[in-house]
C-alpha atoms as a printed R data frame, in Angstrom:
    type eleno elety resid chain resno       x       y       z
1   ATOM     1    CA   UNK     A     1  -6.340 -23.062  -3.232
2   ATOM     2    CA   UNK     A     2  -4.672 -25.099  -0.885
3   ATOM     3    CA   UNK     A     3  -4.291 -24.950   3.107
4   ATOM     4    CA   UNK     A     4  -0.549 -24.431   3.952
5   ATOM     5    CA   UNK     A     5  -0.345 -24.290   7.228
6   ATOM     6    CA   UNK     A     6   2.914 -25.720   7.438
7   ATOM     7    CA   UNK     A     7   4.167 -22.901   5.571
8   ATOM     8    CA   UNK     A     8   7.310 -22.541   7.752
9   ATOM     9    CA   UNK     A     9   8.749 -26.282   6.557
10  ATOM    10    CA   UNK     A    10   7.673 -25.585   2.846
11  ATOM    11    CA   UNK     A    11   8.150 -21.682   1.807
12  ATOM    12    CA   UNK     A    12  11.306 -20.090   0.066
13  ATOM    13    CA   UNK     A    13  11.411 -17.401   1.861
14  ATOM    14    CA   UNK     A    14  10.121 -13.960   4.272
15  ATOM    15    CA   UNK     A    15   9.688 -11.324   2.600
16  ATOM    16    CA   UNK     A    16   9.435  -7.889   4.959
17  ATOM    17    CA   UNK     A    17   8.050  -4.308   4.699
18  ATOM    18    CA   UNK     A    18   9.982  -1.812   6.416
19  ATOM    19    CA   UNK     A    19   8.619   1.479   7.010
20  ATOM    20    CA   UNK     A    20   5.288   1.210   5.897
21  ATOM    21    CA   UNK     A    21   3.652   2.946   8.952
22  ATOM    22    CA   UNK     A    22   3.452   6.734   9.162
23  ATOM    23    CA   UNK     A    23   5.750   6.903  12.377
24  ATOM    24    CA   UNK     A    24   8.204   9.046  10.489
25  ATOM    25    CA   UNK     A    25   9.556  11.677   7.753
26  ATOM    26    CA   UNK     A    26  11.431   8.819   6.093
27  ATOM    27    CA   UNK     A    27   8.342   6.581   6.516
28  ATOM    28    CA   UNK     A    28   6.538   9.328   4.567
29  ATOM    29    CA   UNK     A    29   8.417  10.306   2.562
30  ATOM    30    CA   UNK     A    30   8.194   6.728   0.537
31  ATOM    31    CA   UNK     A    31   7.063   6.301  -2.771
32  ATOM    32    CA   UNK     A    32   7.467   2.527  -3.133
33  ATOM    33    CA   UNK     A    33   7.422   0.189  -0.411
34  ATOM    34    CA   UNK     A    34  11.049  -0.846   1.607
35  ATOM    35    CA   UNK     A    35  11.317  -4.857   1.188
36  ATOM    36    CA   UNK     A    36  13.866  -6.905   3.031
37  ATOM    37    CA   UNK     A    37  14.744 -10.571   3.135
38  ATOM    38    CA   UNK     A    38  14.479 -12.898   6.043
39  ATOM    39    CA   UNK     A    39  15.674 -16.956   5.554
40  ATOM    40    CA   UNK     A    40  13.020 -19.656   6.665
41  ATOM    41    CA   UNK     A    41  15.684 -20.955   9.030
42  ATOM    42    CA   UNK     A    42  15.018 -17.923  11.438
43  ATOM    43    CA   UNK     A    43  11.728 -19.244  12.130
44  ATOM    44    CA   UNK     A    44  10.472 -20.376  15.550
45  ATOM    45    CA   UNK     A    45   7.148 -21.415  16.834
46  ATOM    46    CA   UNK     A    46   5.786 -20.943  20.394
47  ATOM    47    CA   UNK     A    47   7.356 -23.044  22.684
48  ATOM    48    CA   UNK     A    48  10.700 -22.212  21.573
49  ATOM    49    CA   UNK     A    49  13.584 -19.605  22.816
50  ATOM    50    CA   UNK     A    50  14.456 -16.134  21.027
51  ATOM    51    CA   UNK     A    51  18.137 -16.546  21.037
52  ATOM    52    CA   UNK     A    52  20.651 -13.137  21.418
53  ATOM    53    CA   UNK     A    53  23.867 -13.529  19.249
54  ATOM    54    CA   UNK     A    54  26.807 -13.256  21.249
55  ATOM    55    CA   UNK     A    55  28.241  -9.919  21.767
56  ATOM    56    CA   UNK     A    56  24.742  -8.087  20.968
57  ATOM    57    CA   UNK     A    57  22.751  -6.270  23.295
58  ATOM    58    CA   UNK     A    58  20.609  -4.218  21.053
59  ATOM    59    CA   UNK     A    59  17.590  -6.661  19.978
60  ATOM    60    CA   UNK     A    60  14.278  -5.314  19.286
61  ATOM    61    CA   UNK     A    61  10.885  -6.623  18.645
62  ATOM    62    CA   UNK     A    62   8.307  -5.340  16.063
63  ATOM    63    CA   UNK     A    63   5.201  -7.106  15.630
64  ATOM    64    CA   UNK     A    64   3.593  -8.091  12.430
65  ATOM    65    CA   UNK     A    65   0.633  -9.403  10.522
66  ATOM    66    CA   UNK     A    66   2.085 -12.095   7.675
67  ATOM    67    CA   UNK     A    67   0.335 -12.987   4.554
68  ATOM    68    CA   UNK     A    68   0.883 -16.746   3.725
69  ATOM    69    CA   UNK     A    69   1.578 -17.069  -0.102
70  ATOM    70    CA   UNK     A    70  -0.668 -20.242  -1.324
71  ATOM    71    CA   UNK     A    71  -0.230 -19.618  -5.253
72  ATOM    72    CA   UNK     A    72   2.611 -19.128  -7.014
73  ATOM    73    CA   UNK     A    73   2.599 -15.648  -8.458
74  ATOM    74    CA   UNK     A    74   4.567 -13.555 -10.706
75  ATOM    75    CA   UNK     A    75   3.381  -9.723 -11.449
76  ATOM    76    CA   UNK     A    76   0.158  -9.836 -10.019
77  ATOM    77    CA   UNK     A    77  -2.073  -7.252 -10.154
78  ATOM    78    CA   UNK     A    78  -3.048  -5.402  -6.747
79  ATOM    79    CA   UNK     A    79  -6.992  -6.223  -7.511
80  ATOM    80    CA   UNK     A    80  -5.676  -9.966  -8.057
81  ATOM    81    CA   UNK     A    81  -3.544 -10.101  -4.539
82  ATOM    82    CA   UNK     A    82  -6.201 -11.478  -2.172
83  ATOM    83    CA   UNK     A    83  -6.415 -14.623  -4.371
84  ATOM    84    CA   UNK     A    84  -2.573 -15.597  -3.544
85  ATOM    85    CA   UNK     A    85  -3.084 -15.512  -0.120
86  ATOM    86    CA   UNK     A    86  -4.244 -18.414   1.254
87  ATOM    87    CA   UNK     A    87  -4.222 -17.559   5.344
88  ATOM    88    CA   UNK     A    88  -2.254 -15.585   8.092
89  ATOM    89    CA   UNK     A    89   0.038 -15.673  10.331
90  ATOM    90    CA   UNK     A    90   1.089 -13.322  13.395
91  ATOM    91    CA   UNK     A    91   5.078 -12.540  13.172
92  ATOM    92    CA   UNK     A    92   7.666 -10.683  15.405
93  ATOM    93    CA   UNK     A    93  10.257  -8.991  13.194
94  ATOM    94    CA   UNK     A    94  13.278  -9.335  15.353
95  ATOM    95    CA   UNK     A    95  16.322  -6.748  14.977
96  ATOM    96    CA   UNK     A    96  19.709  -6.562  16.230
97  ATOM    97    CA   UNK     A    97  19.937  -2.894  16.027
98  ATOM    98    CA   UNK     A    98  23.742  -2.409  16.333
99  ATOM    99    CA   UNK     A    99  24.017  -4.013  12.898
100 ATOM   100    CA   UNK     A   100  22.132  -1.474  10.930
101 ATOM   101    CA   UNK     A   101  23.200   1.624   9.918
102 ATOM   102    CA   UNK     A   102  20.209   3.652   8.455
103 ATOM   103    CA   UNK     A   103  22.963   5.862   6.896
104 ATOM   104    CA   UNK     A   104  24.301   3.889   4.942
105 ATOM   105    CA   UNK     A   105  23.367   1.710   2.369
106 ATOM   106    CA   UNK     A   106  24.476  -1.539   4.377
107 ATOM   107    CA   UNK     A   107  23.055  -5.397   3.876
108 ATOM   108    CA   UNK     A   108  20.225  -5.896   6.594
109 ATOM   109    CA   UNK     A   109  20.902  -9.644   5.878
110 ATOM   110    CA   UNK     A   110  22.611 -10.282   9.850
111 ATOM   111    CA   UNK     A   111  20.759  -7.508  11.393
112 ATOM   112    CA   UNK     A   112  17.103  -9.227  10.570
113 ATOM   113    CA   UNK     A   113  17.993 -13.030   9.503
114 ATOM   114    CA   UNK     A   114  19.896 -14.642  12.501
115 ATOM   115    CA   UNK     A   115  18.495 -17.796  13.813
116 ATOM   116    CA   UNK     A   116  14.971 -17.225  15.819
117 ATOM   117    CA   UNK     A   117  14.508 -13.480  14.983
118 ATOM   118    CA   UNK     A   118  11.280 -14.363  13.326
119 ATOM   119    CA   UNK     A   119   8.806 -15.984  15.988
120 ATOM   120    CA   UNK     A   120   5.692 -16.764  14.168
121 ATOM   121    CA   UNK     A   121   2.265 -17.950  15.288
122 ATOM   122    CA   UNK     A   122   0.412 -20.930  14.243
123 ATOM   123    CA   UNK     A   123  -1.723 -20.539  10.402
124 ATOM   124    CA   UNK     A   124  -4.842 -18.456  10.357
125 ATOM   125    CA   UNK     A   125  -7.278 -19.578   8.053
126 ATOM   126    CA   UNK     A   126  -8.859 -16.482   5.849
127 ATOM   127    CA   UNK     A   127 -11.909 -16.761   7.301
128 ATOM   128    CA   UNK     A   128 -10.799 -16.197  10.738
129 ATOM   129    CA   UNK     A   129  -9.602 -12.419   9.851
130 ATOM   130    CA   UNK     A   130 -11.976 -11.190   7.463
131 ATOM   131    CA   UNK     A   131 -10.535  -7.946   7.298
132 ATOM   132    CA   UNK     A   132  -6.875  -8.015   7.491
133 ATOM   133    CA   UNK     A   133  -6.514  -4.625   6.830
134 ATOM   134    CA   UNK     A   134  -8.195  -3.151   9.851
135 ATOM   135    CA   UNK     A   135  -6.594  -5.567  12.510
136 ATOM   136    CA   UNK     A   136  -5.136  -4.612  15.794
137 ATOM   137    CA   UNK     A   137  -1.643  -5.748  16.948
138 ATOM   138    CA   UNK     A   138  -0.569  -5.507  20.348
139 ATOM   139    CA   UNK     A   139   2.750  -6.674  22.560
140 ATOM   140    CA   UNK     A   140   3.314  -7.075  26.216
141 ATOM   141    CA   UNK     A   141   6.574  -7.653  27.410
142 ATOM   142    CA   UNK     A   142   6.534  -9.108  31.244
143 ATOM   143    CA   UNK     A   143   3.241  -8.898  31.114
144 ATOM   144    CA   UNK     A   144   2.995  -4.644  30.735
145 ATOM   145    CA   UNK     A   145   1.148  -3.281  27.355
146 ATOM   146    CA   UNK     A   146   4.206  -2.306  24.795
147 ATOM   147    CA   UNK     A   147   2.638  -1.527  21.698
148 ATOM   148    CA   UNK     A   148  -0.285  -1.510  20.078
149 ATOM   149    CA   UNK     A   149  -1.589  -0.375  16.425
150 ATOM   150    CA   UNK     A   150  -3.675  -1.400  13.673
151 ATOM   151    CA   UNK     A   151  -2.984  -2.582  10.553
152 ATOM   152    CA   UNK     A   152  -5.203   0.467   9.059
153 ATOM   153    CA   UNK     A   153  -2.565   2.476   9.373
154 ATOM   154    CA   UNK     A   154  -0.166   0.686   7.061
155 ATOM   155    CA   UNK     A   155   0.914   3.049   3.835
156 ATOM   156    CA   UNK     A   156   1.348   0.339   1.800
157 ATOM   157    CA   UNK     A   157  -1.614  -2.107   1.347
158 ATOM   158    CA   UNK     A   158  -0.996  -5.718   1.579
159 ATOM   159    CA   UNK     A   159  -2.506  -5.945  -2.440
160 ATOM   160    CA   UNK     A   160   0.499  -2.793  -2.737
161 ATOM   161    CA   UNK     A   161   3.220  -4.954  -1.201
162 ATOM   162    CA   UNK     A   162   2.109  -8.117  -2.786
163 ATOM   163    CA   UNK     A   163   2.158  -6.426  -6.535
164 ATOM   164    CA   UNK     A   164   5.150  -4.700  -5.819
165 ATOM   165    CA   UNK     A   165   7.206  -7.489  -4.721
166 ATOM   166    CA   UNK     A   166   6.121  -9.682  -7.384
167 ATOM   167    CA   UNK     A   167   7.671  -7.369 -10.097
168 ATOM   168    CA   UNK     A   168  10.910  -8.198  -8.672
169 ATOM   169    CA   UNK     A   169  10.869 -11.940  -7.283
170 ATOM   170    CA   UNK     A   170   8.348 -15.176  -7.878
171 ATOM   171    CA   UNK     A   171   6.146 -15.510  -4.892
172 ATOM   172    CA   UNK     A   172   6.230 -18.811  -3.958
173 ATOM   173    CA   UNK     A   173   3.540 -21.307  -2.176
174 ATOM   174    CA   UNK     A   174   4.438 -21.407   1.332
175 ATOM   175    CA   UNK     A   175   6.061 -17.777   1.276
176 ATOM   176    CA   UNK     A   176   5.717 -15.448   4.117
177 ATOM   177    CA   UNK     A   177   4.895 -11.339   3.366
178 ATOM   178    CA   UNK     A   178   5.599  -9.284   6.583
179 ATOM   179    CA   UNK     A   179   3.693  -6.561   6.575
180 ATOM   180    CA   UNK     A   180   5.172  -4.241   8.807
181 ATOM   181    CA   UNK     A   181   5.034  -2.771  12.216
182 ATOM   182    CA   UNK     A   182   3.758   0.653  13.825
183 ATOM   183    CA   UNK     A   183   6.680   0.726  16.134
184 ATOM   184    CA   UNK     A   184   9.697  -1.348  17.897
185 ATOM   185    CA   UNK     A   185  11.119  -1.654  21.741
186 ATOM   186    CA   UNK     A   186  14.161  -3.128  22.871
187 ATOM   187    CA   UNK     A   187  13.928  -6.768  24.987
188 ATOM   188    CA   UNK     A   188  16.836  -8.110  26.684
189 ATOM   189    CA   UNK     A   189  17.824 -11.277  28.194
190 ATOM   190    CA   UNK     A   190  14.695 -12.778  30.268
191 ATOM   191    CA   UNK     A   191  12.468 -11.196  29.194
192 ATOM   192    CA   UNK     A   192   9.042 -12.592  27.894
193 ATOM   193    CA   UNK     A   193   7.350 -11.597  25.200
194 ATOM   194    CA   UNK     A   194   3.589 -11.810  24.683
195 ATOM   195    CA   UNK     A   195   1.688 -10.387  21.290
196 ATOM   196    CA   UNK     A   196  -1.557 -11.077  19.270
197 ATOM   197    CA   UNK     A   197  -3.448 -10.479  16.572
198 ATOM   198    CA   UNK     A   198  -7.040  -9.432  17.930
199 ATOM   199    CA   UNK     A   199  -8.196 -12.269  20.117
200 ATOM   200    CA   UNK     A   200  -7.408 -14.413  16.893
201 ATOM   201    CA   UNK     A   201  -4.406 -15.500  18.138
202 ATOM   202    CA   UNK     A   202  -1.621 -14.914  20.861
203 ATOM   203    CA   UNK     A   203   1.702 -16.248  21.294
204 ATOM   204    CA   UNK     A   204   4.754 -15.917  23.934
205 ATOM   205    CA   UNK     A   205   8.373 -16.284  23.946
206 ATOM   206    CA   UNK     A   206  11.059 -16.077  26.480
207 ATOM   207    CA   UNK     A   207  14.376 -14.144  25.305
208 ATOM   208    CA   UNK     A   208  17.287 -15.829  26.423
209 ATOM   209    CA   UNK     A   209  20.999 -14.599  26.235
């Protein structure tokens, strides 16, 4: 299998978990796994700005482990999932809040896919994160411990998610699976964001207005 680790200028697409950690009833209360869209053009890479729209004022940050697709895959089986990934990446799963109402059954499309709400970290190569399912995640923001968890925790397994999305869309080479996130904070203009993966990786990014 081939190295992509320029899987942000050659995948089709993010593909997010929601609610796959047990911070809630709802969260628990799942019996298949919550999958959203993100488009490739809200990617960013360290060095660059998380933008605010206009008008909003309710951004949030959740940070995420991301599964690099490196074979293209249609109903795989969970015990075949590890052999479609081909590395990692660390993500922030950026939200404008104020365009999602969880009572209602509206498009999260705006909310989670305007330009720069998904920061991502350079490519992790497999054998950098052995076990990707007991990894800790942690975020600063101004410097001052956030939020930390572990990817443990998750409900749904990355070989769950992976099968599960496949039913419904081709996984692509180059594709992004978010995996999730323990928890999520507000972050308003000037702040700076710092999060990592272990002491695999870190990245920071300024918010700007």
């Amino acid at each position: 299998m081939k190295i992509i680790n320029n899987f942000t200028e050659v995948g089709t697409k993010v593909v997010a978990a929601a609610l796959n950690f047990p911070s809630s009833p709802a969260a628990l209360a799942r019996k298949s796994p919550v999958i959203f869209l993100k488009p490739t053009s809200s990617y960013i890479k360290e060095g660059e700005i998380i933008r605010i729209p206009p008008g909003h004022n309710r951004v949030h940050y959740e940070v995420e482990l991301g599964c690099v697709i490196g074979l293209r895959g249609k109903d795989i089986p969970k015990e075949e999932a590890f052999n479609y990934i081909c590395g990692y990446a660390l993500g922030l799963d950026m939200t404008l809040l104020d365009r999602i109402d969880m009572s209602k059954n509206v498009p999260w499309g705006i909310a989670k896919g305007f330009d720069t709400s998904c920061p991502v970290s350079r490519f992790i190569e497999k054998h950098e994160l052995p076990d990707p399912n007991n990894a800790r995640l942690w975020l600063k923001i101004n410097q001052n411990m956030a939020h930390e968890c572990n990817t443990k925790d998750m409900l749904f397994k990355i070989p769950d998610l992976i099968s599960h999305v496949s039913k419904f869309m081709t996984l692509e080479e180059g594709d992004l699976l978010l995996t999730g996130a323990a928890g999520a904070g507000p972050v308003y203009d000037g702040d700076v964001i710092t999060c990592g993966l272990d002491e695999i990786v870190k990245m920071e990014f300024d918010v700007r207005d």
